[in-house]
C-alpha positions as CSV (number, residue, x, y, z in Angstrom):
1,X,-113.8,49.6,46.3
2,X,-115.2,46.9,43.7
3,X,-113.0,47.9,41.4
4,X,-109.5,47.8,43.3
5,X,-110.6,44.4,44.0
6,X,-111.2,43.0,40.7
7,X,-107.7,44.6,39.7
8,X,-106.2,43.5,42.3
9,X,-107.3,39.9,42.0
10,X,-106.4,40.2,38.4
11,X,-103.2,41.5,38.8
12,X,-102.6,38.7,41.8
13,X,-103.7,36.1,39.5
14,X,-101.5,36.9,36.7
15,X,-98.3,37.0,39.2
16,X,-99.1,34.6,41.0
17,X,-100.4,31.7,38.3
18,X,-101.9,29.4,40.6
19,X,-103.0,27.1,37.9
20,X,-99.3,26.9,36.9
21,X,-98.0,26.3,40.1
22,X,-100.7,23.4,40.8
23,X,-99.2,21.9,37.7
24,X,-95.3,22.2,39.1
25,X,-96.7,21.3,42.6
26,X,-98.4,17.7,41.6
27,X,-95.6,16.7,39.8
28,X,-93.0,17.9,42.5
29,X,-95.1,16.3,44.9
30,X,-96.1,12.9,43.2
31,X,-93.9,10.5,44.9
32,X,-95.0,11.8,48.4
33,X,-98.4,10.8,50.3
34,X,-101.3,12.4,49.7
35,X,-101.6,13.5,53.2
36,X,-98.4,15.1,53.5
37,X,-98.3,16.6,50.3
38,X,-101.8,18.5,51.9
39,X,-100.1,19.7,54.7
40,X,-97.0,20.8,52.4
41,X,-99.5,22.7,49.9
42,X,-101.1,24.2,53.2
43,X,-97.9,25.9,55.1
44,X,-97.1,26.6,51.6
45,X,-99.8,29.2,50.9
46,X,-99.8,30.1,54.8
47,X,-96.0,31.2,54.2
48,X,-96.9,33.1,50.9
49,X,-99.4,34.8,52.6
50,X,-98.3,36.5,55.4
51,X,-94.9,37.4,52.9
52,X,-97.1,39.5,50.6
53,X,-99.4,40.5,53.7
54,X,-96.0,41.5,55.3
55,X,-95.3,43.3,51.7
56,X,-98.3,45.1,51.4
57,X,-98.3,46.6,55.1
58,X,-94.8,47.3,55.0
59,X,-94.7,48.8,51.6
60,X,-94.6,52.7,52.3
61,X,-91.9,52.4,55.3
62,X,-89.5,50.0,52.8
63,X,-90.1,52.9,50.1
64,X,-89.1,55.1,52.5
65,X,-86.3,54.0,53.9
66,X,-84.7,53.4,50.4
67,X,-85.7,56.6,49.0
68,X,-87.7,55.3,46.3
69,X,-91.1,58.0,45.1
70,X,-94.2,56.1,44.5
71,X,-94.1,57.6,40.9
72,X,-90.7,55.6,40.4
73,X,-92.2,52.1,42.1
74,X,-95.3,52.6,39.9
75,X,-92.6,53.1,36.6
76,X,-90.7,50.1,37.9
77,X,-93.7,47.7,39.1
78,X,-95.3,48.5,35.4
79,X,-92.1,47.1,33.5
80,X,-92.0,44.5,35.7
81,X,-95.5,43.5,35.0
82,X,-95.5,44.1,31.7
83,X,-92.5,41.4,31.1
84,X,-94.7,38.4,33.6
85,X,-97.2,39.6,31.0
86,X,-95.5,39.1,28.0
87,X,-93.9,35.9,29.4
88,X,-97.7,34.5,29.8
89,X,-99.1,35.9,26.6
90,X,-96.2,33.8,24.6
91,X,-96.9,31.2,27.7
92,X,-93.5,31.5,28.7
93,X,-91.7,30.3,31.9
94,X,-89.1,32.7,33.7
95,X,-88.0,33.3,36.9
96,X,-90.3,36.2,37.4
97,X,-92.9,33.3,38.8
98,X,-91.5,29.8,38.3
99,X,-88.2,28.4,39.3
100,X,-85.4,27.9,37.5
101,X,-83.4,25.4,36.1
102,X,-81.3,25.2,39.0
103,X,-83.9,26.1,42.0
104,X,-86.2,23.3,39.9
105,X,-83.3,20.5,40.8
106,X,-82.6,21.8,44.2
107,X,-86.3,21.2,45.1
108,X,-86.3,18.0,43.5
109,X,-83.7,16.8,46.3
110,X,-85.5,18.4,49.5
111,X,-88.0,16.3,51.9
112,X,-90.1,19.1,52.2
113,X,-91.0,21.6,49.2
114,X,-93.5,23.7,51.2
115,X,-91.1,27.0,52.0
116,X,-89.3,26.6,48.9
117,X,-89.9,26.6,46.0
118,X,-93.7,26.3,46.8
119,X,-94.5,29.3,48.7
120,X,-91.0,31.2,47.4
121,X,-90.6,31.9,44.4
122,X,-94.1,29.9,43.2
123,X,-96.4,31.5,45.2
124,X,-94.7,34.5,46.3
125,X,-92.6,35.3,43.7
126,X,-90.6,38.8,42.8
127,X,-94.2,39.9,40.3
128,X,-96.1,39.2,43.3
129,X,-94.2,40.8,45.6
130,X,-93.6,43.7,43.9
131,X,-97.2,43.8,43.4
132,X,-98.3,43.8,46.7
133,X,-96.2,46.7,47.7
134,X,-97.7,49.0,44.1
135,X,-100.6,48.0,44.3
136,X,-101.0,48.9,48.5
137,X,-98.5,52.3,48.6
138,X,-101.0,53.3,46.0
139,X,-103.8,53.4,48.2
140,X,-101.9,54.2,51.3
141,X,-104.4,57.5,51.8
142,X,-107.7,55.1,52.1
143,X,-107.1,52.0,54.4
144,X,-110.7,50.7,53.2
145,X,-108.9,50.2,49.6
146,X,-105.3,48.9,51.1
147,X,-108.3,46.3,52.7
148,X,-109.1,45.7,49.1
149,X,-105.9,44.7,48.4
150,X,-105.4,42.4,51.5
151,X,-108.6,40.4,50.4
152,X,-107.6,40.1,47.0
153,X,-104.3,38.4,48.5
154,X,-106.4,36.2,50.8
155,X,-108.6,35.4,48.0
156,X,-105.5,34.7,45.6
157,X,-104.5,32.6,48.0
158,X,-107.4,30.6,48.9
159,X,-107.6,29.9,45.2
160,X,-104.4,28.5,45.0
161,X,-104.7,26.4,47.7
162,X,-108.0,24.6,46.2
163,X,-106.0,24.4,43.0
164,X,-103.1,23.0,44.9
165,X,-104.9,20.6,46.7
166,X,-106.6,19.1,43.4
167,X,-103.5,19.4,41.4
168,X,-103.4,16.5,39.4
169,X,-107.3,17.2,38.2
170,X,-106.7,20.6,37.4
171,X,-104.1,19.3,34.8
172,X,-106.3,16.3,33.5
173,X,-109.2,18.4,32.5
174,X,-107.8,21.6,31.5
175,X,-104.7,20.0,29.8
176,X,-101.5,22.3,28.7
177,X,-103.5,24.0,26.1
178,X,-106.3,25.4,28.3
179,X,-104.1,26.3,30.9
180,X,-102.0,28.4,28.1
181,X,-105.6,29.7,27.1
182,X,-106.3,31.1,30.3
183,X,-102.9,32.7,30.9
184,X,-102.7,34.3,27.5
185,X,-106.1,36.1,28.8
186,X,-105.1,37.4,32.2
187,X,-101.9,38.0,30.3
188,X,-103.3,40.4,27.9
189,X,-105.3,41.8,31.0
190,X,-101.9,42.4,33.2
191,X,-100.8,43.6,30.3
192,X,-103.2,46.7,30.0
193,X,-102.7,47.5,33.8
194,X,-99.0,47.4,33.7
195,X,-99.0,49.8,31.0
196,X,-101.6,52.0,32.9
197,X,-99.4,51.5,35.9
198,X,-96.1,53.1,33.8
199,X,-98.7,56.1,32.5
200,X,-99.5,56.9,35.9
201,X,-96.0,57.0,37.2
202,X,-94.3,58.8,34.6
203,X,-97.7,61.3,35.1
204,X,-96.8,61.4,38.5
205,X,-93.3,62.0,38.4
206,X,-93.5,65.5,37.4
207,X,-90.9,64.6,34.7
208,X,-93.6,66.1,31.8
């Protein structure tokens, strides 16, 4: 059970990038109060939780009512982690897990950043999502190990929001080239499991 939670976590981490979204979130939030900028960062992660919560419990009946095999999600989450990977390794932004251009100006504009882009696409994003359902619809035969995977989200989560809520210190002592150290190692790590992730699927698919 250890181990679905340390991959889990790691996988979570690297989708996720809570230390990059503390970064986007202190300087979207700098011209508000520090009080409401706490309570913003706190529905925030609330809202990106019970999304991927929702994701990971809901995962099997959504593959099933779309026809999609768990071989093919496992083939399709692997590519899609293996390019957040590749983004993080070259410390790359994309829209995998940041915002774009556009979405960064809209938010810019809005009184309250908390349900977007905070918790979606920052927190929540389409890696983390997608995620949430592989990594749960792969362990839908032991609910102790889908439990895994719910308290590697809540722990994701509850590291995000302590990042969140010291923001601007995160940034002043790790500075933009330890923060690119640290996601070129999770990177490398994500990238591993998303190529493990494509094994197991095309394994699984009964297509050799």
């Amino acid at each position: 059970m250890l181990e679905v939670y340390v991959i889990s976590l790691t996988t979570f981490f690297a989708t996720v990038g809570p230390l990059d979204v503390a970064v986007v979130f202190a300087a979207m939030s700098a011209h508000y109060q520090r009080e409401k900028a706490k309570r913003m960062a706190l529905r925030g992660v609330l809202i990106a939780s019970v999304i991927l919560i929702g994701f990971a419990f809901t995962g099997d009946v959504i593959l099933s009512a779309l026809g999609i095999s768990l071989a093919a999600l496992k083939v399709a989450g692997g590519i899609l982690l293996l390019l957040v990977s590749v983004d993080m390794v070259f410390a790359r932004s994309s829209g995998i897990s940041s915002t774009t251009d556009e979405e960064a100006i809209e938010a810019n504009h809005k009184q309250d950043i908390s349900v977007f882009p905070l918790a979606t696409p920052l927190l929540a994003g389409p890696g983390a999502m997608g995620a949430s359902i592989l990594l749960s619809t792969q362990h839908s035969n032991d609910h102790w190990l889908q439990l895994m995977v719910i308290a590697a989200i809540i722990s994701i989560m509850f590291i995000s929001l302590l990042l969140l809520l010291l923001a601007a210190q995160v940034k002043d002592v790790l500075g933009v080239t330890g923060m690119h150290v640290i996601s070129r190692i999770f990177g490398v790590l994500l990238c591993s499991l998303a190529v493990q992730f494509i094994f197991n699927g095309l394994r699984e698919s009964g297509l050799f």
